[in-house]
C-alpha positions in Angstrom: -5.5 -18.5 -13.9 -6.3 -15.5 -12.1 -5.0 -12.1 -13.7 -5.2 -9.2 -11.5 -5.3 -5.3 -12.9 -2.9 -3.1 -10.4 -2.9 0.5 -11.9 -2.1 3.7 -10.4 -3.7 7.2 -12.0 -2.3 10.5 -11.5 -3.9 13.8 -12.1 -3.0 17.2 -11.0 -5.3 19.9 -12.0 -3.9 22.8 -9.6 0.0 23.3 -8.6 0.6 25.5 -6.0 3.5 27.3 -7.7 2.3 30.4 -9.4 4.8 30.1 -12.5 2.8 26.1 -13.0 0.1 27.1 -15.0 -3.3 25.0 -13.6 -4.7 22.9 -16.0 -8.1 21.9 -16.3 -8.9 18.1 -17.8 -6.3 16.0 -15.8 -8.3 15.1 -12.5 -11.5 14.3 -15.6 -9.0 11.9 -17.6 -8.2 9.6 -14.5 -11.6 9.5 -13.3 -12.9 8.8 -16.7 -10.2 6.0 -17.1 -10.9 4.7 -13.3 -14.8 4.6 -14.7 -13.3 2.5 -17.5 -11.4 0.3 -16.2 -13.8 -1.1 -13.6 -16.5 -1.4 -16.0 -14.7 -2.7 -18.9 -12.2 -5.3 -18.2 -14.3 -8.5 -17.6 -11.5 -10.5 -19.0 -9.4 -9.7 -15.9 -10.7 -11.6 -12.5 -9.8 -8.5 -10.0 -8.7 -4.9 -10.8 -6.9 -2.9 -8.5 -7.0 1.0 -9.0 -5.6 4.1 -6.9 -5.3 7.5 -7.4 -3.4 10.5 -6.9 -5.3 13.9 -7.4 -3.4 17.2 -7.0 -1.6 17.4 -3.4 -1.9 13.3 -2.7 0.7 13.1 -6.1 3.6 14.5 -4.8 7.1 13.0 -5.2 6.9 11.0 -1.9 3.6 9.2 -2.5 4.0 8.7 -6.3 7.0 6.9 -5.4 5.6 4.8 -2.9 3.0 3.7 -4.5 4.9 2.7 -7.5 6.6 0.1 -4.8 3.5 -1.0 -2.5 0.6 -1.0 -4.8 2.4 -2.1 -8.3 4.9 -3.9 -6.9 2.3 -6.1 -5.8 1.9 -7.8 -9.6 2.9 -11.0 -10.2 3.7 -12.7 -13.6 0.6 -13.1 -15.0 -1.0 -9.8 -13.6 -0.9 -6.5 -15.5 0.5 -2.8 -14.3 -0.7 0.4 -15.7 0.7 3.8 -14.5 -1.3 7.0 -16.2 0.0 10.4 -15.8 -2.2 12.9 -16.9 -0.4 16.8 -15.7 2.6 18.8 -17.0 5.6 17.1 -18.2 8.9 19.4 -18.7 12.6 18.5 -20.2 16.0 18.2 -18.3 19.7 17.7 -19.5 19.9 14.3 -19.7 22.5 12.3 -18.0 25.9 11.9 -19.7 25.6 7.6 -19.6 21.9 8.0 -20.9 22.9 10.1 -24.2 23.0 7.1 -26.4 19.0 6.6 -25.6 18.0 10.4 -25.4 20.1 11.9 -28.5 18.3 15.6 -28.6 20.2 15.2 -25.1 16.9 15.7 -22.9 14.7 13.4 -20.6 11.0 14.0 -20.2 9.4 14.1 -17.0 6.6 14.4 -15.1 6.0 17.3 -12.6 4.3 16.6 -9.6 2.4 18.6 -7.2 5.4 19.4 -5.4 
């Protein structure tokens, strides 16, 4: 049986608004997972890595490759998504207050 790895690594380092703080470790963390992952995982017969770094990990082409790149995965393959960047809080909607009850989601921010 042939088990594929399809993963997809984010990591902003530098947002172009000037009330986002830059960050400095997040491009390191993906590159150090990449490394990782394609010298680690023997057990798994292909692995499959992109990344986003700073402006490619906007909404648009995080999005995007969530559909063409993991969608790919098939039953018996694995999917990883990694975020490393700032996360913030929003209300949380009214039919999603039963799973959230401090009444906020997390989220990720992207380069745009």
């Amino acid at each position: 049986m042939e088990r594929r790895l399809y993963g997809l690594l984010v990591g902003i380092n530098n947002y172009p608004d000037p009330d986002v703080a830059d960050l400095k470790g997040c491009i390191d963390d993906i590159d150090n997972l990449e490394y990782l992952l394609n010298g680690e995982l023997e057990h798994l017969d292909d692995v499959d890595i992109l990344m986003l770094k700073n402006q490619e990990a906007t909404y648009e082409n995080v999005i995007n490759t969530f559909r063409e790149h993991l969608g790919q995965a098939g039953p018996d393959d694995i999917v990883l998504f990694h975020y490393s960047g700032h996360g913030s809080r929003e209300p949380a909607a009214p039919e999603f207050l039963e799973f959230y009850p401090d009444g906020w989601d997390e989220t990720l921010v992207l380069f745009d």
